[in-house]
C-alpha positions in Angstrom: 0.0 0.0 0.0 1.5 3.6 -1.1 2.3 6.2 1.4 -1.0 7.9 0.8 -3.0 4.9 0.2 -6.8 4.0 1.7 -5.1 2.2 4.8 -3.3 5.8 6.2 -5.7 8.1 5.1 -8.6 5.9 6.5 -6.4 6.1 9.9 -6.8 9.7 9.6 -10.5 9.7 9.2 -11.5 7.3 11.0 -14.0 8.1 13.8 -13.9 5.7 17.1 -17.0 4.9 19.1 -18.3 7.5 20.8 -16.7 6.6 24.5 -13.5 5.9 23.0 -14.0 9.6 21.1 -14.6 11.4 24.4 -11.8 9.4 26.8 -9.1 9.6 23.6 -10.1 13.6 23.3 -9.6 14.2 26.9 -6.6 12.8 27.2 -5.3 15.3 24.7 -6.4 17.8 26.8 -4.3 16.8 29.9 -1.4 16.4 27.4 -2.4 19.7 26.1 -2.5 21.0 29.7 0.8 19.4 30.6 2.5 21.4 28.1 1.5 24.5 29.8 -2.0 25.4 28.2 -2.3 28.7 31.0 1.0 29.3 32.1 1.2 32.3 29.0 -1.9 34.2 30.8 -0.5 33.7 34.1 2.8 35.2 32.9 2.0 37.6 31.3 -1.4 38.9 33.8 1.8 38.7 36.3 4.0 41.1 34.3 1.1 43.7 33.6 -0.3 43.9 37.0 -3.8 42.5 35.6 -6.6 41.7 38.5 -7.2 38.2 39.7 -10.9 39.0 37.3 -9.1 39.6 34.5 -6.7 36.6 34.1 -9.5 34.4 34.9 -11.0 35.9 31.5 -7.7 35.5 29.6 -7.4 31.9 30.8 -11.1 31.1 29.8 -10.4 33.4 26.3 -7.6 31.3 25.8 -9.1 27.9 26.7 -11.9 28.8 24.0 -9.7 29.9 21.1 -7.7 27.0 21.7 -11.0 24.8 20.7 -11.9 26.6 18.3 -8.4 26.6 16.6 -8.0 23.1 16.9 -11.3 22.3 15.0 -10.4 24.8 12.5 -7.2 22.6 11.7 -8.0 19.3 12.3 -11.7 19.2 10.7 -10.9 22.3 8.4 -13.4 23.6 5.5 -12.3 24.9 2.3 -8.5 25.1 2.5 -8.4 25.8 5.7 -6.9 23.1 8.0 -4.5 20.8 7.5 -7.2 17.8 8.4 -4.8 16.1 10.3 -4.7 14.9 14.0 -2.8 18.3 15.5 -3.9 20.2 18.1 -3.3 24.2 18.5 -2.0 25.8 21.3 -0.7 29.0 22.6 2.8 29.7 21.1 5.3 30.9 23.8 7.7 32.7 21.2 4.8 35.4 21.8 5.0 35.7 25.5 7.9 38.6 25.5 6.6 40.3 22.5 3.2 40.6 24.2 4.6 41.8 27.4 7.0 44.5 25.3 4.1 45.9 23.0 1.7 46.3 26.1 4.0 48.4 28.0 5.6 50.1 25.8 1.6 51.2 25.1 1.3 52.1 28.8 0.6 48.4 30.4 -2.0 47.1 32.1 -5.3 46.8 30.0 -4.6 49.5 27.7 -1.6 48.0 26.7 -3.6 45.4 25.9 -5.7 46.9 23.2 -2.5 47.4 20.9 -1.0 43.8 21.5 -4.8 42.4 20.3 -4.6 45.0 17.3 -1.3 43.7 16.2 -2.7 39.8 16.6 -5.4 41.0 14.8 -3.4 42.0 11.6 -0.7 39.5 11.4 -3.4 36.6 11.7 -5.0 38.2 8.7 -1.9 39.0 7.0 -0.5 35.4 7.8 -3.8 34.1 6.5 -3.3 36.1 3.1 0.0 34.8 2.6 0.0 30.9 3.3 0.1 30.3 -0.5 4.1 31.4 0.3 4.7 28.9 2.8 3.6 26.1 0.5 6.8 27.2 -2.3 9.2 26.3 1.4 8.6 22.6 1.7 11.5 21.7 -0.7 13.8 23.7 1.6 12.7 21.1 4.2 14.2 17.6 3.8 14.7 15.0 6.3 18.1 16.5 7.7 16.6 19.6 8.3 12.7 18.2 9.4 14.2 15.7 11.5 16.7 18.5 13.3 14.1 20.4 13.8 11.4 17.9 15.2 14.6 16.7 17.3 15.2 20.0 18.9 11.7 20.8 19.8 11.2 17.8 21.7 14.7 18.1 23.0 13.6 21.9 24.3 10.1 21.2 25.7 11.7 18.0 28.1 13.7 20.8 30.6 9.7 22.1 30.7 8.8 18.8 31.9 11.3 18.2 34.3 10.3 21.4 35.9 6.4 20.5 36.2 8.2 16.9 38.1 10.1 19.0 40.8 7.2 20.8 41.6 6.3 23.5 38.8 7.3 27.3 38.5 7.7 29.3 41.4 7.7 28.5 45.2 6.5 24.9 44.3 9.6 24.6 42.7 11.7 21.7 45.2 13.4 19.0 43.5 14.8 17.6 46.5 11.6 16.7 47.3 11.4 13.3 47.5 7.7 12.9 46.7 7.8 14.9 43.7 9.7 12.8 42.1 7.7 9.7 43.7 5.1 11.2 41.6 6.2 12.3 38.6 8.5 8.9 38.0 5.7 6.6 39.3 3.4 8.1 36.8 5.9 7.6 34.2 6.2 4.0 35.3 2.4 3.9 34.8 2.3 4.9 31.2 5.7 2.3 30.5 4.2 -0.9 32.1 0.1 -0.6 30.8 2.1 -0.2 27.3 4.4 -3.1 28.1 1.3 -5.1 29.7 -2.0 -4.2 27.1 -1.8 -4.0 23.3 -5.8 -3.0 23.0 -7.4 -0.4 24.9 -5.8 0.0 27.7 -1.9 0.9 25.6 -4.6 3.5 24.2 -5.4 5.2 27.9 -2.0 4.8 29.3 -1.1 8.9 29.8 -4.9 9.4 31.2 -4.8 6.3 33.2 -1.2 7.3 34.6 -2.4 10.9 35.6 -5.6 9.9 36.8 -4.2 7.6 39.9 -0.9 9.8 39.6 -3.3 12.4 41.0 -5.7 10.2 43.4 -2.1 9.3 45.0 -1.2 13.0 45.6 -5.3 13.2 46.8 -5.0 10.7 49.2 -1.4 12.0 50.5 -2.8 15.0 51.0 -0.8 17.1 48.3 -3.6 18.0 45.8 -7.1 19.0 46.8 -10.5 20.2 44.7 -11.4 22.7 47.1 -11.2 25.5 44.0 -13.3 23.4 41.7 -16.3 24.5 44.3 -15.0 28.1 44.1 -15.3 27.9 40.5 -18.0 29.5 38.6 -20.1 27.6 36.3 -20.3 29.8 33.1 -17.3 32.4 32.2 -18.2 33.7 28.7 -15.3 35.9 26.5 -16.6 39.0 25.3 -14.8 40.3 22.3 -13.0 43.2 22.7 -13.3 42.9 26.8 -10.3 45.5 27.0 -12.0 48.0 24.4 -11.2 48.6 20.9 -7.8 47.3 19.5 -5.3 50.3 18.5 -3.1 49.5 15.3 0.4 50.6 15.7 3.4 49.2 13.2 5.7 48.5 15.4 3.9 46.6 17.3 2.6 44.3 14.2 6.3 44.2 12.7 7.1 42.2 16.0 4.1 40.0 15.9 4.9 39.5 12.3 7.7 38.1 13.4 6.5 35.9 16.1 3.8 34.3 13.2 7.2 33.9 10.9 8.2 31.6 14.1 5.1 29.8 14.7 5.1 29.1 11.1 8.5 27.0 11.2 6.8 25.6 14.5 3.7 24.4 12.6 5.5 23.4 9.6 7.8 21.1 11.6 4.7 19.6 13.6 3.1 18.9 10.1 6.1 16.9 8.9 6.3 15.5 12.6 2.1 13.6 12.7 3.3 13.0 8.9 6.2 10.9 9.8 4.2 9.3 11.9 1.2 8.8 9.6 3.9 7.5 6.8 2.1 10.0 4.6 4.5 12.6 2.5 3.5 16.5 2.8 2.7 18.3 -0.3 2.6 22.4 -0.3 -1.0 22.4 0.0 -0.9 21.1 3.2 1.5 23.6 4.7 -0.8 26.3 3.1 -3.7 24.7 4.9 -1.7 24.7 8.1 -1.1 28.5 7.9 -3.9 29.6 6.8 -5.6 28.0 10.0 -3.0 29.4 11.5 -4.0 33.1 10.8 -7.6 32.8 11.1 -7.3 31.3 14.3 -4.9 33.6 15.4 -7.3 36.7 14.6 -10.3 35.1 16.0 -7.9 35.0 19.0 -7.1 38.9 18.7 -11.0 39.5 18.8 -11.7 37.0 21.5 -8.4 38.8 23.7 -6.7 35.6 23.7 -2.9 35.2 22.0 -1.1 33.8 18.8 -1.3 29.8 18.2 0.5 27.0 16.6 0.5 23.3 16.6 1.7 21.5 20.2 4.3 19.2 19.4 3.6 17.7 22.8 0.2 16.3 21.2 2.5 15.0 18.2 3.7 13.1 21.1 1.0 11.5 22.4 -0.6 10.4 18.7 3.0 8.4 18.6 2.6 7.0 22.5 -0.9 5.6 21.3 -1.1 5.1 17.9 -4.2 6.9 17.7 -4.3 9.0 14.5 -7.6 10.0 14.1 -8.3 13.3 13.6 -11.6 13.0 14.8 -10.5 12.4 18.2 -8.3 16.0 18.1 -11.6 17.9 17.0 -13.1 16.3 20.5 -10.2 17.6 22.1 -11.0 21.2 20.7 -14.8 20.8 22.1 -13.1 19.8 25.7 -10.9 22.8 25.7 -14.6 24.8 24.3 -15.7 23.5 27.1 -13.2 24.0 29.6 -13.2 28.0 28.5 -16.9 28.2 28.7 -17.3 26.6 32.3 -14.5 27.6 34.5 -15.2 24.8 37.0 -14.6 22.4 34.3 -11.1 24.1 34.1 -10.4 24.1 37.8 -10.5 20.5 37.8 -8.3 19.8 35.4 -5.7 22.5 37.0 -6.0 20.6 40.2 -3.9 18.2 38.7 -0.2 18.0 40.2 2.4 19.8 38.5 4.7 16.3 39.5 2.2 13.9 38.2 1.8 16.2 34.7 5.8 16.5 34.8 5.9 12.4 34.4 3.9 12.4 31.6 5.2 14.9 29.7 8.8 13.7 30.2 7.6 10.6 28.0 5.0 12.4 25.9 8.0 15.3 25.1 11.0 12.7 24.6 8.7 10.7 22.2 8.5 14.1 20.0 12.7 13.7 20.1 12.0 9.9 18.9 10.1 11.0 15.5 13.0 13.4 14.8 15.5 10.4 15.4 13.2 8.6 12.7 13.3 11.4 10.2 17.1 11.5 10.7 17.9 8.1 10.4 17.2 8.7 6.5 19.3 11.4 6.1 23.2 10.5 4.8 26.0 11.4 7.2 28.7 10.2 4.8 27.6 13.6 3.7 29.9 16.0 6.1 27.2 18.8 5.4 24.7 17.1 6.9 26.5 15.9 10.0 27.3 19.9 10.3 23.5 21.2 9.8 22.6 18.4 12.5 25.4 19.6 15.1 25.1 22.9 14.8 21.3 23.3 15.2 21.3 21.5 18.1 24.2 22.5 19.7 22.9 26.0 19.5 19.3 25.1 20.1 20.7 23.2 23.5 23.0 26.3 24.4 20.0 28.8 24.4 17.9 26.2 26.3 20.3 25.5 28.8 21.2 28.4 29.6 17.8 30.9 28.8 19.9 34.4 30.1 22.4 33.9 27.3 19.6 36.2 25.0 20.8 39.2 27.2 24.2 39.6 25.4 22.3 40.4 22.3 20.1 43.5 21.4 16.8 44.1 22.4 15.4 43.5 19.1 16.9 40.7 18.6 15.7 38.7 21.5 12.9 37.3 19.8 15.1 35.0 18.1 17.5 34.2 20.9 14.8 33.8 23.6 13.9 30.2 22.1 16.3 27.3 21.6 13.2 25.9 19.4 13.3 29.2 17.0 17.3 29.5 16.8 17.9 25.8 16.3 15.1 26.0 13.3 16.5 29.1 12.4 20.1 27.3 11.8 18.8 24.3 10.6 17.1 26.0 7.9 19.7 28.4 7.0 22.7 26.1 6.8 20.9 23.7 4.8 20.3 26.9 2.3 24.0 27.5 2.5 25.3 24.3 2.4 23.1 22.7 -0.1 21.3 25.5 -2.3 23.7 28.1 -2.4 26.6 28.7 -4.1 28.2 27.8 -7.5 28.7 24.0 -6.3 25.4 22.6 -6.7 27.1 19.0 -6.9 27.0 17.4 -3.4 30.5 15.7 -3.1 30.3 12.2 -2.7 31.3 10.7 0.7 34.4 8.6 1.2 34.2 5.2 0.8 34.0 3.5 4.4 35.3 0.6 3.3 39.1 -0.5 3.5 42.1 1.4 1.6 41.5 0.9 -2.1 42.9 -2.2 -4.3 46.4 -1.7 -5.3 47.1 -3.2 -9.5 49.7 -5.4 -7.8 47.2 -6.8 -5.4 44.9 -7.0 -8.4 47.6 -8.8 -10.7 47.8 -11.4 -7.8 44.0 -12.4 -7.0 43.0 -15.2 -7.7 39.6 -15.6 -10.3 37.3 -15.5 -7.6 38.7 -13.0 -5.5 38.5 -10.6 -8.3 35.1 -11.5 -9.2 34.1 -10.4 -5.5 36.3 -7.4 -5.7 35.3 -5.9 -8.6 31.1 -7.3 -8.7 30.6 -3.7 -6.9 30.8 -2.5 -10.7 27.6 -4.1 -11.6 24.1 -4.1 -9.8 23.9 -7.3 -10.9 25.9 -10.6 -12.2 28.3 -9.3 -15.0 30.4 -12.1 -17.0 32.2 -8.7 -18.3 34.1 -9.4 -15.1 35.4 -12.7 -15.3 36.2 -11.6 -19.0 38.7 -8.9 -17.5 40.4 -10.8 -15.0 41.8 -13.2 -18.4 43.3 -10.0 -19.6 45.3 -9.5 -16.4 48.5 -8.1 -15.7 47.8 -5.1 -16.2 50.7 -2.8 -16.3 48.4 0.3 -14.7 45.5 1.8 -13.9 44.2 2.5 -17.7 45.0 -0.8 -18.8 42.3 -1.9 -16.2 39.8 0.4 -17.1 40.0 -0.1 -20.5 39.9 -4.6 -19.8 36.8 -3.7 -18.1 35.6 -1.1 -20.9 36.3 -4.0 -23.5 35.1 -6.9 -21.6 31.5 -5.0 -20.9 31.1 -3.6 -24.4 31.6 -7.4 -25.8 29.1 -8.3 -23.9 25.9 -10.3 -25.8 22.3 -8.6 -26.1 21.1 -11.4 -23.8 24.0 -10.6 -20.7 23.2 -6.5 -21.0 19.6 -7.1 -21.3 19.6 -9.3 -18.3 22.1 -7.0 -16.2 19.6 -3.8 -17.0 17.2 -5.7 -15.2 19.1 -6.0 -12.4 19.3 -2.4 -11.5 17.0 -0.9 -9.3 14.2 1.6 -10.2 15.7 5.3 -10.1 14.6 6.5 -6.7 12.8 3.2 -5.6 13.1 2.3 -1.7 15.2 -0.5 -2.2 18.6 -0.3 -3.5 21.3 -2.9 -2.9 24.6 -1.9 -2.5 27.1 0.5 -0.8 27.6 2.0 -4.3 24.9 2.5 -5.1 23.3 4.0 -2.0 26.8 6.6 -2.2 25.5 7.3 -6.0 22.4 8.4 -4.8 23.5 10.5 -2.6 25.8 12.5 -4.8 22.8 13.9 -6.5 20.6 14.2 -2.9 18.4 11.3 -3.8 19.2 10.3 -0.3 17.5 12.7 1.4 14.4 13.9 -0.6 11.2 15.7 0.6 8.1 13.4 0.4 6.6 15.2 -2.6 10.0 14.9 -4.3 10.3 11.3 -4.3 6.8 10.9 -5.5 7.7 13.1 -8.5 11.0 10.7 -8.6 8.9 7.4 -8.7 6.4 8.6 -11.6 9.3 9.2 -13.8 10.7 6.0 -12.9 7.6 4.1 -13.7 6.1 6.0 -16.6 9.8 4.5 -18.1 9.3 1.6 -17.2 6.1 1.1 -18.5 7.1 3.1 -21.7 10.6 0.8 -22.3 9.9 -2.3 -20.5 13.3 -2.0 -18.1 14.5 0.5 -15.0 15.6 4.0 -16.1 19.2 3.6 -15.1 21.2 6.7 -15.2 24.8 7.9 -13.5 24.0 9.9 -10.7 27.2 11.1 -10.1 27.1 13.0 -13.4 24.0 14.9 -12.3 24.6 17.8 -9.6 21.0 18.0 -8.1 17.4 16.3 -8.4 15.9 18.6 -10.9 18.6 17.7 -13.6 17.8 14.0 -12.9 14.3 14.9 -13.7 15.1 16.9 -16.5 17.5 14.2 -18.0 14.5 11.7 -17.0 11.6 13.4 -18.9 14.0 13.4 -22.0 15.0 10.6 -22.6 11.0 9.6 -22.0 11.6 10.9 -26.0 13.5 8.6 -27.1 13.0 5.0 -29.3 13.6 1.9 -27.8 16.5 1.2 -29.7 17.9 4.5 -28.5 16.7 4.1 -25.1 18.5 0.3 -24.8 22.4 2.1 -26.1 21.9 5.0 -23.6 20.7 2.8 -20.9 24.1 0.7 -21.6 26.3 4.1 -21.7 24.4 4.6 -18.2 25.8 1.3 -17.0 29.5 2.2 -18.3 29.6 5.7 -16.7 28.6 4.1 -12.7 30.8 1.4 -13.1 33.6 3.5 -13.8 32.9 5.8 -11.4 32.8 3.0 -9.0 36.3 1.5 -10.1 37.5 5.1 -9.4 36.4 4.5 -5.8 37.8 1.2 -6.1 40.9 1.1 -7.2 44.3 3.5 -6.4 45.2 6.1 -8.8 42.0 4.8 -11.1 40.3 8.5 -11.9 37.5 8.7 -13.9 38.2 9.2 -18.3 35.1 8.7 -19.7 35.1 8.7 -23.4 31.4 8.2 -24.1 29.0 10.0 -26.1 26.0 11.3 -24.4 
């Protein structure tokens, strides 16, 4: 079954019986919760001098936005949404800007009018110009997708460890020993119901594991409900409950920013569920996931509530459970609806212990880290560029989140940037694979040394016996060649050329029958399996190693429209070809061609790898290719 066949996209759409709908959904939302769903309303009511009455109406604004962006994406309607099983949350990269804008614009709640009016615009604008995004999906392959998943799960896990030493503030004790009692016992829960159940209960595990993480702290005394009966019933958001936004460029130039950051956030989440879902991302659906983006982002600006993005932490759980509905997100959003409609609904949930939430995040956060690992275990670090992108994003990413001050020794202005280890490390990630792979006059990726053992010497070669040449040298073929045993009668040879040209000889004698039956030995151009050291390194030359999803699919029509159009695999020298679009290009002409034609080039093809491959082969054997193209 393809990538994109019924059996994923059914996974996707899939809707589970109702009582596995609502106890999947809620689970969400205590993942969703665990990543710090009100912390950005507390922080920044905190830093504004807000009343106790007006950051119980952020938190409720910002439950209900958080719904209604999560339906917005997950069930979508025309292109809007992404339709996958992602749920939105409040972006932190927004936390300092807010804070800055308001008061700089007086604090307090007038402040607050300005920060709205800028959300306002940039979730319009944002909206306007998803389309762009879409064009950016080829400047994400696996090396940078999977550094960039990597870091974010990487980042939110110091997050976690807080919540399991007691949370922010005065809670704050990790010498506690019951903290950690908590936080490692629930993380115990979630390993062993995975390790015991493969049906339901494997499902539950991260609501299970919180719910009698939490009766435990209940019955130890060191959680109660007693603000659940404080709690009102109904807490509506009023639009424009600070009065009418002011517009001020400044103040959108920095949101505009902030949305540039939550896009490579959403973007990476995307490719994240995707990985997961074994289903390739096309541009549309990174224009889908933007333009959700936006509007929910200026629903949030009228509703006082902040800018969004996708929670990775979410991405995390979907992988925990293997539950990939989508359906089962849009519940979530009607929870979290819920939850900003009736405070008391909220106060239950927040009466959950900040060790217990800690435990499951540290799994549901190190899981995010574990799709990034899959995403980069595709990528070739024979490639020395690739091994640098990987380093350096998250090195960096890790320095900033270390060590959070370091964004002091930088301007003001520049904060934005250095403020997240999430938003650097993407930021390097991205830029260095521009650099390193897009840029410059050398579009040819060198190909990685060999990692086999010191190359053949001609008088080790003059002394072999038949068979040990025939295993030496069968590296030259994808398949059985009698061109080699023909060589290895010509031997000594006096150098390097005479061996080339024995081999040259030896395969151009070759009978109709021995080529036709060695073209059919080669792999499809592009296809998932191909045997071989050499031939994996060929690949990579031209960055066949590391393609987007939509790439390779454009890869695999051109190799099976020749199939079908020849009757054999297009077979073509990689190493001669600097980049994918000239192997397309080369592809889709020689779609042109007779058969006749077709059969002599595919042959030339055949020459040109193997002696690129005798280069790598053999000492002081550099390529001199004398055939016509």
């Amino acid at each position: 079954m393809s990538a994109d066949g019924p059996t994923r996209r059914d996974a996707v759409d899939e809707v589970p019986p109702a009582g596995k709908l609502v106890i999947y959904g809620f689970q969400h939302v205590l993942a969703f919760f665990a990543g710090g769903a009100i912390v950005i309303p507390i922080l920044l009511a905190s830093s504004l001098g807000l009343t106790s009455g007006q950051l119980v109406h952020l938190i409720n604004a910002a439950l209900l936005t958080c719904g209604i962006a999560t339906i917005v994406q997950s069930v979508g309607f025309w292109k809007v949404g992404v339709r996958l099983p992602l749920l939105q949350g409040v972006a932190f990269v927004a936390v300092s800007p807010m804070i800055a804008i308001s008061l700089d614009a007086g604090g307090g709640a007038e402040g607050l009018r300005t920060v709205y009016g800028a959300i306002i615009v940039c979730g319009l604008i944002t909206f306007a110009i998803a389309p762009l995004f879409a064009r950016v999906v080829r400047y994400f392959p696996p090396v940078v997708t999977g550094s960039v998943i990597t870091i974010i799960g990487l980042a939110l896990l110091p997050v976690a460890a807080v919540s399991a030493a007691g949370g922010d503030g005065p809670a704050f004790d990790p010498g506690n020993g019951r903290n950690m009692a908590y936080a490692l016992g629930t993380l115990a829960i979630i390993v062993l119901l995975h390790k015991v159940s493969r049906g339901f209960l494997a499902t539950i595990g991260v609501l299970l594991g919180l719910a009698i993480g939490t009766t435990a702290a209940w019955l130890l005394g060191d959680t109660d409900f007693s603000e659940v009966g404080r709690a009102d019933w109904i807490g509506l958001s009023t639009p424009f409950q600070f009065g009418i936004p002011q517009l001020s460029l400044g103040p959108i130039i920095s949101m505009m920013i902030v949305m540039l950051i939550t896009a490579v956030e959403t973007t990476g989440a995307v490719f994240a569920v995707s990985e997961i879902l074994d289903r390739r991302v096309r541009g549309d659906d990174i224009a889908r996931a933007m333009r959700a983006d936006g509007l929910s982002v200026a629903v949030g600006g009228v509703l006082n509530s902040f800018p969004y993005t996708c929670f990775s932490e979410n991405v995390g759980l979907v992988r925990i459970t293997g539950v990939t509905s989508r359906w089962v997100i849009s519940v979530a959003g009607v929870f979290m609806m819920l939850l900003g409609l009736v405070p008391k609904f909220a106060a239950i949930v927040t009466s959950i212990p900040a060790p217990v939430l800690g435990g499951a995040s540290l799994a549901m956060f190190a899981m995010v880290s574990v799709v990034g690992f899959q995403i980069l275990s595709r990528v070739d670090f024979h490639d020395h560029r690739n091994s640098l992108i990987v380093a350096a994003s998250i090195g960096i990413a890790m320095y900033v989140t270390a060590v959070p001050d370091v964004k002091q020794a930088v301007p003001e202005w520049a904060q934005i940037f250095v403020g997240s280890g999430i938003t650097l490390g993407a930021v390097t990630a991205i830029g260095l694979n521009l650099v390193l792979h897009h840029l410059g006059p050398q579009r040819r990726r060198p190909a990685p040394d060999p990692p086999s053992a010191p190359r053949l010497s001609l008088e080790h070669i003059n002394d072999m016996t038949r068979e040990e040449f025939r295993t030496s040298f069968a590296a030259l073929f994808q398949g059985p060649a009698q061109a080699i045993d023909r060589a290895c009668e010509l031997r000594p040879f006096a150098n390097a050329t005479d061996l080339r040209a024995a081999l040259q000889e030896a395969y151009f004698s070759s009978s109709n029958d021995e080529l036709q039956r060695l073209l059919a030995c080669y792999p499809d151009l592009g296809g998932p399996s191909v045997a071989g050291e050499m031939s994996t390194r060929d690949r990579s030359t031209a960055g066949l190693d590391q393609l987007p999803r939509h790439e390779q699919v454009r890869l695999d029509e051109l190799a099976r429209a020749y199939r079908e159009r020849f009757g054999f695999p297009l077979v073509m020298c990689l190493r001669d070809q600097s980049h994918l679009k000239a192997v397309l290009d080369r592809g889709q002409q020689r779609l042109h061609n007779t058969l006749a034609q077709e059969r002599h080039t595919a042959v030339l093809e055949v020459a040109r790898i193997a002696d690129h491959r005798l280069s790598d082969l053999v000492a002081e054997a550099n390529p001199d290719r004398r055939y016509p193209n």
